[in-house]
C-alpha positions in Angstrom: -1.6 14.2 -29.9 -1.2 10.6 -29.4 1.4 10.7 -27.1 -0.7 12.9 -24.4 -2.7 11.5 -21.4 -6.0 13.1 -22.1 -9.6 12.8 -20.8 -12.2 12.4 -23.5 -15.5 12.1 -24.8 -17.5 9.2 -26.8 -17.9 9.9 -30.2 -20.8 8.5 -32.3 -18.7 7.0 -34.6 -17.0 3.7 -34.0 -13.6 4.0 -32.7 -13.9 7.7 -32.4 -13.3 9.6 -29.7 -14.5 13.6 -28.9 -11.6 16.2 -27.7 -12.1 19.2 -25.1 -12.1 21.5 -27.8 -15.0 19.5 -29.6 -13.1 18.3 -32.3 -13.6 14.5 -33.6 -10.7 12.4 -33.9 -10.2 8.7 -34.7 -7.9 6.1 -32.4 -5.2 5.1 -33.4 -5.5 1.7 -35.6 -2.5 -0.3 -32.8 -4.9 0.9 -29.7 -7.4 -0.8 -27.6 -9.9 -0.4 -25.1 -9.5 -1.3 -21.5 -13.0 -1.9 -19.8 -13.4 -0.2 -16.8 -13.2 -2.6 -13.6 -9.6 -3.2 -12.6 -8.6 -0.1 -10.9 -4.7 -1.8 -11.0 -4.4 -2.3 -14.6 -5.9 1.3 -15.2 -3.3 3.0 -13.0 -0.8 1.3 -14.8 -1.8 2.2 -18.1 -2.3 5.8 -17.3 1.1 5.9 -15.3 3.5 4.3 -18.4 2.4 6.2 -21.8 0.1 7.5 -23.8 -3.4 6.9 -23.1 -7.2 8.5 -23.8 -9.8 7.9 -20.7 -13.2 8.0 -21.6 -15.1 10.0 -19.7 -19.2 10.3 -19.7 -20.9 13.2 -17.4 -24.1 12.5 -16.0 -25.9 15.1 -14.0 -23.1 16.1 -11.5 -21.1 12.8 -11.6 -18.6 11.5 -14.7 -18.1 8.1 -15.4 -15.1 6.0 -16.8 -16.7 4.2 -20.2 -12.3 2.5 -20.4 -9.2 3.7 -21.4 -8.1 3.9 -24.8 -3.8 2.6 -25.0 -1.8 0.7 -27.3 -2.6 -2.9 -27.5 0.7 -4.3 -26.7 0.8 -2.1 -23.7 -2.4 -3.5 -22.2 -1.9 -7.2 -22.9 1.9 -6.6 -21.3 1.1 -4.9 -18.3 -2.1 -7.1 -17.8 0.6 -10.1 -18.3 2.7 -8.6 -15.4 0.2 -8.2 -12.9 -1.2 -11.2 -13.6 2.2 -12.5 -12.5 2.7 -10.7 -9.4 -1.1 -11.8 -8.3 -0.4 -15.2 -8.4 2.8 -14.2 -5.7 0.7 -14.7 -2.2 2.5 -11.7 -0.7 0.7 -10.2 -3.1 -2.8 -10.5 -1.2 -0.8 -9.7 1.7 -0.1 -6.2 0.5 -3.7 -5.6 -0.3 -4.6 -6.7 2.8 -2.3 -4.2 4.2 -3.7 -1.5 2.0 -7.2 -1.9 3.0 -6.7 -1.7 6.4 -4.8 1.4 5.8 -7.8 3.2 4.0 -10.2 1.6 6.8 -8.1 2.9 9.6 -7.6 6.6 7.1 -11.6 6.4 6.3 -12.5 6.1 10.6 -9.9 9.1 11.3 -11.2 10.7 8.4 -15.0 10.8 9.5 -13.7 11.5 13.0 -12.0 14.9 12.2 -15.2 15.5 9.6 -17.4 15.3 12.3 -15.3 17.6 14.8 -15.8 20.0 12.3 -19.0 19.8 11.6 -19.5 20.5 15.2 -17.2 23.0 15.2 -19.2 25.0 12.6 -22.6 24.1 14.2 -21.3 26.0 17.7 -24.5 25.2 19.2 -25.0 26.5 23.0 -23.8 23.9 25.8 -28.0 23.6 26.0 -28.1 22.2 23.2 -24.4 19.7 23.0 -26.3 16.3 22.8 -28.6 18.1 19.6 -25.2 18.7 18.0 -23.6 15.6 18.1 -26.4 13.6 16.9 -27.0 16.6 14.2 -23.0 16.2 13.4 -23.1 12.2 13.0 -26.1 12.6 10.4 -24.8 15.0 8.8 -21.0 13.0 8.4 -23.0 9.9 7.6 -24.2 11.4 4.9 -21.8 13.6 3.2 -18.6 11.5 3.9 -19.4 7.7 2.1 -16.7 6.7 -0.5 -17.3 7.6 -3.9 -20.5 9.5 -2.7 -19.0 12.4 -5.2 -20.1 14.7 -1.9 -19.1 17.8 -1.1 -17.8 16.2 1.8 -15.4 13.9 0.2 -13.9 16.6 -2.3 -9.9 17.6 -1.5 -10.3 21.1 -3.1 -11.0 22.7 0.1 -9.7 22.5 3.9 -12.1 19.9 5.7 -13.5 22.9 7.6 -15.0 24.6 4.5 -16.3 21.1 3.5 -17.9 20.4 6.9 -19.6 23.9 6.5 -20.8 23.4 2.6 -22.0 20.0 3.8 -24.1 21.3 7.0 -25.5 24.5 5.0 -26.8 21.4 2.3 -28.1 18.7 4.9 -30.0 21.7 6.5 -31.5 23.2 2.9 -32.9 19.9 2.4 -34.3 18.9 5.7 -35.5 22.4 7.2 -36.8 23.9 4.0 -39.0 23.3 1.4 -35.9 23.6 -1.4 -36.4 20.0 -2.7 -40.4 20.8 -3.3 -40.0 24.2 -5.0 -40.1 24.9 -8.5 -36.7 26.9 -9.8 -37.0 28.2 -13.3 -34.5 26.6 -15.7 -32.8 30.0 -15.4 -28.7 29.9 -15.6 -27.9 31.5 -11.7 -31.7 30.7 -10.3 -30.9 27.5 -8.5 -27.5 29.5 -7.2 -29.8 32.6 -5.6 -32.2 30.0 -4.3 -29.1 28.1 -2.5 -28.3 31.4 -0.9 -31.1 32.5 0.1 -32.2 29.5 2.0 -28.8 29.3 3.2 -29.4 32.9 4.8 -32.5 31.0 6.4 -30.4 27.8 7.6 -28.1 30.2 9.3 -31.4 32.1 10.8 -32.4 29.0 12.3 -28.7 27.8 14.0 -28.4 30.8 15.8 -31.2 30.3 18.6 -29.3 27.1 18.7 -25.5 28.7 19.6 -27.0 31.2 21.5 -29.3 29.0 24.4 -32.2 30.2 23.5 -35.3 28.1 23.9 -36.8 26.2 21.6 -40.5 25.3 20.8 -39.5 21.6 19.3 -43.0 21.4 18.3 -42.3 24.7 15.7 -38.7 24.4 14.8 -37.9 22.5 11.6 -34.7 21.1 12.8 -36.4 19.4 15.2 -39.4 17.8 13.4 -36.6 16.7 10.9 -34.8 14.7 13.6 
């Protein structure tokens, strides 16, 4: 077992970690804990051996408590990129690396919101509504690390553009974030759908021209 890449649990106990399959297992005596904060090193780590990651859910989101490895791995890999980080093409490459995720990120957003408007298909009435309804919407469900349903990679950017509008309009067009849902495993689900059905109720006037009392609709008091 020590000589798997796993994702764990804290334990109670000191030098204990929790498996999947709930069991309790002690660290190995030669192994030490890498804090979380250098991405680099913990790439590294993961990448060449053995090593436990630490992992602690709350609500919808997991967070990294470190990586457990053998000692002499850490201190020798920390070593080596201490080395090439003191090399000034070094910062060079980062540089080059950042602009590469800045330039990714703008395309990225771009195509998000192209589908977003794709899926909203609003009426050429209405064109100017669904572009500034398709930047809110990519403003919020596309920031890095926002654990969105519009960052995740499980599904075609289309499906994620949809899941994202269908969420931006539950919580500004109906009253899901003021109702009370019974602690009731499937509730919160039937209550998505149904206000979902209600969402979709509301875009169609929207795709198909029809006029629109911006005093009444709540699309339009939430813009």
């Amino acid at each position: 077992m020590t000589f798997e890449v796993l994702e764990v649990r804290p334990a109670p106990k000191k030098k204990y970690v929790i498996l999947k399959s709930g069991e309790m297992v002690a660290v190995p005596d030669d192994w030490a804990l890498l804090l979380p904060g250098d991405a680099a090193l913990s790439r590294r780590i993961k990448k060449c051996g053995p090593s436990w990651t630490v992992k602690k859910r709350k609500g919808l989101k997991e967070f990294s408590l470190g990586i457990w490895a053998p000692a002499d791995r850490i201190d020798a890999l920390r070593a080596a990129l201490e080395i090439e980080r003191s090399d000034p093409s070094y910062e060079q490459k980062l540089e080059a690396g950042r602009k590469r995720r800045a330039e990714g990120e703008v395309t990225y957003r771009e195509d998000f919101t192209r589908a977003t408007l794709s899926f909203l298909n609003f009426h050429l009435r209405y064109e100017a509504l669904a572009k500034r309804i398709a930047r809110l919407i990519t403003e919020h469900a596309t920031p890095v690390g926002s654990g969105t349903v519009g960052r995740t990679k499980r599904i075609p950017i289309e499906q994620s553009a949809e899941a994202a509008t269908i969420a931006w309009l539950r919580h500004q067009t109906t009253t899901y974030d003021r109702m009370y849902i019974p602690a009731i495993k499937g509730t919160r689900r039937e209550a998505r759908r149904l206000l979902a059905k209600e969402s979709t109720r509301l875009l169609k006037n929207y795709r198909q021209g029809t006029k629109v009392d911006p005093g009444t609709c709540p699309l339009q008091r939430a813009l």
